[in-house]
C-alpha positions, 0 to 999 in steps of 0.5 A: 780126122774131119770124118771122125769129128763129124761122126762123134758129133751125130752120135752124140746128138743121138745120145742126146736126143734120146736121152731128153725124151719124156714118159709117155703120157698115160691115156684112159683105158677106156675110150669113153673116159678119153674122149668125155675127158678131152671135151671137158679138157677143151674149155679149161684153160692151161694155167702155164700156157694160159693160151692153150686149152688143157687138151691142146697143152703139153705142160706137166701141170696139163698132164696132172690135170687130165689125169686128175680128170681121168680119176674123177670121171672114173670115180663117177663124177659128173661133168659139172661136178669135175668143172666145179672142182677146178674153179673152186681149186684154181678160180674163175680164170681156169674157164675159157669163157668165165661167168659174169661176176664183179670178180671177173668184170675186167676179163669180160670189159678189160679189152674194151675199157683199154681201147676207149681209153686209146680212143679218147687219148687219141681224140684228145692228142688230135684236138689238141694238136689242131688247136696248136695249128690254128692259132699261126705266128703272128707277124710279131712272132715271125720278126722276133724270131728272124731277128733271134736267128740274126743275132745267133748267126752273128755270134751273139748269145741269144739267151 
């Protein structure tokens, strides 16, 4: 019985495996397409991953637009004609490294605005912590505060 369980599992995790494969991605014929097409691929950012370039990500939308890619080149554009299509269709943040423009000032200075602004926090915190620490108890403080302490221990309310 146990026998039969496991094989009926492993079958159908083959069935299954199988039935979850993808098409194949269509690559250029011509190995010069391929490879101009990879290059421009490198420095465009996937827009799903966002992390991955359009050559390194396996999205349908990467695989839509290498293929776009593909046609473009074959109809004869140009490397800058076909960069020039994809800003103007997805923005400035399709490009790994974005031109400096108002538009895309928080990209360029965004990580650095974020760690002044921590830097300044923390120096602010810091000072102000040290100030607390300078200004002791007085010998005032310590009596009324050893003399709330007596009363709370004796039942009495304090507030």
């Amino acid at each position: 019985m146990k026998s039969s369980v496991i094989i009926f599992f492993i079958c159908s995790m083959f069935v299954f495996s199988i039935a979850q494969g993808k098409e194949a991605i269509p690559m250029a014929e011509d190995p010069i397409v391929e490879a101009r097409m990879l290059d421009l691929a490198k420095n465009l950012r996937c827009l799903v991953c966002q992390n991955q370039s359009l050559a390194g990500s396996d999205s349908d939308f990467a695989n839509d637009l290498r293929r776009e890619m593909r046609d473009m080149i074959d109809r004869g554009m140009s490397d800058q004609e076909i960069i020039e299509f994809m800003v103007k269709r997805f923005g400035d943040f399709i490009l790994f490294n974005p031109p400096m423009k108002l538009t895309t000032a928080l990209l360029w200075f965004g990580p650095a605005l974020l760690l002044l602004i921590g830097a300044l926090t923390l120096v602010f915190v810091l000072r102000r912590r040290r100030k607390m620490s300078e200004n002791p108890l007085t010998d005032e403080d310590h009596r009324r505060a050893k003399a709330l302490l007596k009363n709370e221990k004796d039942g009495e309310s304090v507030v």
